[in-house]
C-alpha positions as CSV (number, residue, x, y, z in Angstrom):
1,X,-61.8,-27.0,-18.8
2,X,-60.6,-25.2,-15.8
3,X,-58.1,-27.3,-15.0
4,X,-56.8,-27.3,-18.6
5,X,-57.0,-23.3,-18.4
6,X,-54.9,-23.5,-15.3
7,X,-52.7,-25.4,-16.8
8,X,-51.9,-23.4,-19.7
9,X,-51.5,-20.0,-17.4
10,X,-48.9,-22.1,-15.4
11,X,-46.8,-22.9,-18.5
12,X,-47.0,-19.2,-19.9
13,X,-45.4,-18.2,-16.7
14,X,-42.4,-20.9,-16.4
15,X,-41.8,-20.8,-20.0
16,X,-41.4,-16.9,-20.0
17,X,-39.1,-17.4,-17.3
18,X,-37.3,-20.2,-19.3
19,X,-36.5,-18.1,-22.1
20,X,-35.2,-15.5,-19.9
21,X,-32.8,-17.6,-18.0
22,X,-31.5,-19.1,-21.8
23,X,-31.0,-15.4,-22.7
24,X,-28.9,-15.3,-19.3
25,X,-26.9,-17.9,-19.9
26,X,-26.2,-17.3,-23.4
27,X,-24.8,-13.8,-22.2
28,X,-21.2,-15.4,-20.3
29,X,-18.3,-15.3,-22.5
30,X,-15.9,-17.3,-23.8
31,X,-12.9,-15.4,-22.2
32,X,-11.9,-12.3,-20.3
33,X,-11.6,-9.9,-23.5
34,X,-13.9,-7.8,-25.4
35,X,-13.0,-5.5,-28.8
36,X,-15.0,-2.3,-28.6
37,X,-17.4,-1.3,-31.2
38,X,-16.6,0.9,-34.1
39,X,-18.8,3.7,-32.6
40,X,-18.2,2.7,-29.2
41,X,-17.7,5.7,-26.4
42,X,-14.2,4.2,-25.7
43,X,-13.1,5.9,-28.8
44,X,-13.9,9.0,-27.2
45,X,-11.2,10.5,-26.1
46,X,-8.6,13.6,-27.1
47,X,-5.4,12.6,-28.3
48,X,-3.5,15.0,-26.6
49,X,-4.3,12.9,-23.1
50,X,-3.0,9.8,-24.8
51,X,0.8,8.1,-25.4
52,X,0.3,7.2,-29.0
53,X,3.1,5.0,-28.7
54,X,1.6,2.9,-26.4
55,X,-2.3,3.1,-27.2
56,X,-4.0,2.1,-30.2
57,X,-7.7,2.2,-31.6
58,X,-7.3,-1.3,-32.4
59,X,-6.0,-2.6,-29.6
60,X,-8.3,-5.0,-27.3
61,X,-8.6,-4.1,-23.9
62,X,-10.3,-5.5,-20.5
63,X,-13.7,-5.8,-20.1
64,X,-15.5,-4.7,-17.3
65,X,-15.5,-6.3,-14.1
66,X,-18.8,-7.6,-14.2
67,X,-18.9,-8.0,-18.6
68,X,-19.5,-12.1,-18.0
69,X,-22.8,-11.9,-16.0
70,X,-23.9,-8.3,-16.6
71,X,-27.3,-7.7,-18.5
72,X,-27.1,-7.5,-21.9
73,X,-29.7,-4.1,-21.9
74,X,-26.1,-2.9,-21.6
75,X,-24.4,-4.2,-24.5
76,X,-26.1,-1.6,-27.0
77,X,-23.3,-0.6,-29.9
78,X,-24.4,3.0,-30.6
79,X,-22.8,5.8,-28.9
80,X,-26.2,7.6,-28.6
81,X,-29.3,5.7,-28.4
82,X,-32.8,7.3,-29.1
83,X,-36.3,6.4,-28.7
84,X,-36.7,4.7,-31.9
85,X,-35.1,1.0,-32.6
86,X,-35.7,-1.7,-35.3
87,X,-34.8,-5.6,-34.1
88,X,-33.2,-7.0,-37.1
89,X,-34.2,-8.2,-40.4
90,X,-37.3,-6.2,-39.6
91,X,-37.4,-5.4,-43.4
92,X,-37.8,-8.8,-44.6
93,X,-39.8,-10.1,-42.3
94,X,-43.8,-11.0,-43.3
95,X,-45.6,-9.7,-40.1
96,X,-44.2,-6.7,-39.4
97,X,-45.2,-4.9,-35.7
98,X,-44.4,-1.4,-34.7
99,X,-45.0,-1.2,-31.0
100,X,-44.4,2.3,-29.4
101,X,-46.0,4.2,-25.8
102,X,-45.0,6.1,-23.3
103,X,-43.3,5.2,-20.0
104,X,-43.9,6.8,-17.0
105,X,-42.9,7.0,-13.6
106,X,-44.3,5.1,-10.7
107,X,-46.9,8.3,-10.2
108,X,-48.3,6.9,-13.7
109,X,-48.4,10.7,-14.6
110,X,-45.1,12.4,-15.0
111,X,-43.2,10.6,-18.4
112,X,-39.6,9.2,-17.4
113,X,-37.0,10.4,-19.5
114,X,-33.4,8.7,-20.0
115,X,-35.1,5.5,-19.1
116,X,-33.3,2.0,-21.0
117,X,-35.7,-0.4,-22.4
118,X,-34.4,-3.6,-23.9
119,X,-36.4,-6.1,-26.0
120,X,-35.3,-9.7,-27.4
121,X,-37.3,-12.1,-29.3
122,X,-36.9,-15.7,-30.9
123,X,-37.4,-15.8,-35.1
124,X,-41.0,-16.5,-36.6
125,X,-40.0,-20.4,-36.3
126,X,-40.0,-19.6,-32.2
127,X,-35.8,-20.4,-32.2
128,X,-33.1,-17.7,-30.6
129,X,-31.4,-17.1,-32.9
130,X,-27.8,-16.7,-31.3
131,X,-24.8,-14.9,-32.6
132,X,-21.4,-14.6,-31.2
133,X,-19.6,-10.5,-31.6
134,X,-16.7,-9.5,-29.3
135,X,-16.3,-13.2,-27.8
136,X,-19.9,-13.3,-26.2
137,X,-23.2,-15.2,-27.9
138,X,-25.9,-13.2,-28.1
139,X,-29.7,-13.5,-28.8
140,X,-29.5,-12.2,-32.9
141,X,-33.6,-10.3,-32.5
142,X,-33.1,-8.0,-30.0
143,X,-33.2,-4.3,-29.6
144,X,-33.2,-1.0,-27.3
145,X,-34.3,2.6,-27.0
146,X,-33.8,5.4,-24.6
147,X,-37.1,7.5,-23.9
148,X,-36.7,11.4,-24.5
149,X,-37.8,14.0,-22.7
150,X,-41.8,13.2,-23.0
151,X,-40.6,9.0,-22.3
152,X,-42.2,8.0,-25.6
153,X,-40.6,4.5,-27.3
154,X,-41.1,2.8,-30.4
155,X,-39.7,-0.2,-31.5
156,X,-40.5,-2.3,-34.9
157,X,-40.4,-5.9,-35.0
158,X,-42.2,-8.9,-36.3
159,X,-44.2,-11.5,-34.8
160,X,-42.5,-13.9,-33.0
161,X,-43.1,-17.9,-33.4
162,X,-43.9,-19.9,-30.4
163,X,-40.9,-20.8,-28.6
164,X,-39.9,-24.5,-29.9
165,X,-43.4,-25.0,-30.6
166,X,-44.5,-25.5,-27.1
167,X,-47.9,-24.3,-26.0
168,X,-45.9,-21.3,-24.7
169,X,-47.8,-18.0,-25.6
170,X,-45.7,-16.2,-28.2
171,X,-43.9,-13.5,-26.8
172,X,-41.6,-10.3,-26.8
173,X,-38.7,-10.6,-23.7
174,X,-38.4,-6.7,-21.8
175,X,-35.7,-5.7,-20.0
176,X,-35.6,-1.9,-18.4
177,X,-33.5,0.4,-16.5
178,X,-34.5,3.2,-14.6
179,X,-31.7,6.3,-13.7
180,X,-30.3,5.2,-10.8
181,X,-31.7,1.9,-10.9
182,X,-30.5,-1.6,-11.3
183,X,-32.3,-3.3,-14.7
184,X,-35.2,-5.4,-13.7
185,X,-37.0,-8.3,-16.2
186,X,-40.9,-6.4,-16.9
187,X,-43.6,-8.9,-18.0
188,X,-42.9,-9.9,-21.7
189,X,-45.1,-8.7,-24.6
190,X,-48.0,-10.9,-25.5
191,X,-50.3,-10.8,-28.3
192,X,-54.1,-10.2,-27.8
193,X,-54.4,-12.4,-31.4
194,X,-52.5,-15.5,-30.2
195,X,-55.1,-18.1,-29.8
196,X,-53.6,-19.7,-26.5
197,X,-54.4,-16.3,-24.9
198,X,-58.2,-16.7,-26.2
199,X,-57.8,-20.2,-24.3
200,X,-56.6,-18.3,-20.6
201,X,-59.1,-18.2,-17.8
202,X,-60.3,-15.0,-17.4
203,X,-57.9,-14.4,-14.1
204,X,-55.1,-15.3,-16.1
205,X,-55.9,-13.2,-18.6
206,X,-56.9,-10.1,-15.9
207,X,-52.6,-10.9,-14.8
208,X,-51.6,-10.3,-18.4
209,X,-53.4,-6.8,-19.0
210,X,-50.6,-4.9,-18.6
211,X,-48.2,-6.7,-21.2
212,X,-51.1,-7.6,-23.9
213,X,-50.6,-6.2,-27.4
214,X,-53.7,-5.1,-29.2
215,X,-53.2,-5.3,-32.3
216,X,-54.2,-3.5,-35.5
217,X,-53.4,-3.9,-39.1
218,X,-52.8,-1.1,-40.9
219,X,-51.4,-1.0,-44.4
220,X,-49.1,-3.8,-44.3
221,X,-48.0,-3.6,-40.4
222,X,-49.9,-4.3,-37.5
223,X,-49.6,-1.5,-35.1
224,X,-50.0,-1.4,-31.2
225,X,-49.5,0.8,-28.2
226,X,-48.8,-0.4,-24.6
227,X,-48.0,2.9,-22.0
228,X,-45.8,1.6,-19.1
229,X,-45.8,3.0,-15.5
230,X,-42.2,1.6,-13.6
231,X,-42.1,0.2,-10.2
């Protein structure tokens, strides 16, 4: 029984990291062009700088240097993100989760304002769903906040399936950046309920403490809250 614990706490750990390289890879693009978003911040400009001969809303134009292997905690589409995000099709899905905390710094005292934090998720079957917007394939269940000025987030969701139904633990992919910080991966969300996480060794389950969900029905969502200190 030891062994098979083992076992399982080894395949958590290379399947998480699985997933995470499939999200990397599904990230490169097809070509070297991008069309901004409707609300993106390239709009933002005054007229009165530009040739409007020449320029045009429309018009596509380079991507970043780095756009083909970059993180995608950087491809957000609003101009002004806020500490509140819903992944998509939130509304329709059966086991809804609202997750929300606070982050702080590395003091695990002071909360960290301004600070990115990107989720992504596979559907309750336990497949990416993958979509393809400005020439690049994305992961479709994803989603991001910026913490204000007391670093609370929240994010609703729903509960993912386990990923091509492996004995993976079902999970929540995170992704955060720091001010004047490169992005770093954090430990994915897991779920206290999941019975593979019943199954862990104790150890194994002492390494997972700071990524466990606890959750709690209420109404008709299950609600938990996970604080997180940065590195």
């Amino acid at each position: 029984m030891k062994k098979l614990n083992s076992l399982i706490c080894l395949v958590c750990v290379i399947g998480a990291y699985q997933s995470f390289y499939a999200q990397e890879y599904a990230s490169v693009l097809d070509n070297n062009t991008f069309v901004p978003e409707k609300n993106s911040a390239v709009y933002d400009y005054s007229e009165n700088n530009l040739n409007k001969e020449t320029i045009s809303v429309s018009e596509v134009i380079e991507k970043p240097a780095d756009y083909k292997r970059r993180s995608p905690i950087y491809d957000f589409s609003e101009s002004n993100l806020n500490n509140v995000d819903t992944i998509p099709d939130y509304i329709n899905k059966e086991n809804k989760i609202k997750i929300s905390g606070t982050i702080y710094k590395s003091d695990g005292v002071t909360p960290a304002s301004n600070v990115l934090l990107y989720i992504y998720q596979p559907d309750e079957n336990g497949v990416y769903e993958m979509k393809k917007e400005n020439h690049k394939r994305y992961v479709y269940h994803r989603a991001w906040i910026k913490t204000n000025e007391d670093g609370q987030y929240t994010f609703y969701t729903f509960m993912p399936g386990r990923f091509l139904h492996s004995n993976e633990l079902k999970n929540i992919h995170r992704e955060i950046k720091e001010p004047g910080k490169a992005e770093y991966a954090l430990d994915a969300f897991f779920f206290d309920n999941d019975p593979l996480v019943q199954g862990l060794s104790e150890s194994c389950r002492s390494q997972l403490n700071k990524s466990v969900l606890k959750l709690e029905k209420k109404n008709d969502i299950y609600v938990a809250t996970k604080d997180i200190v940065l590195e």
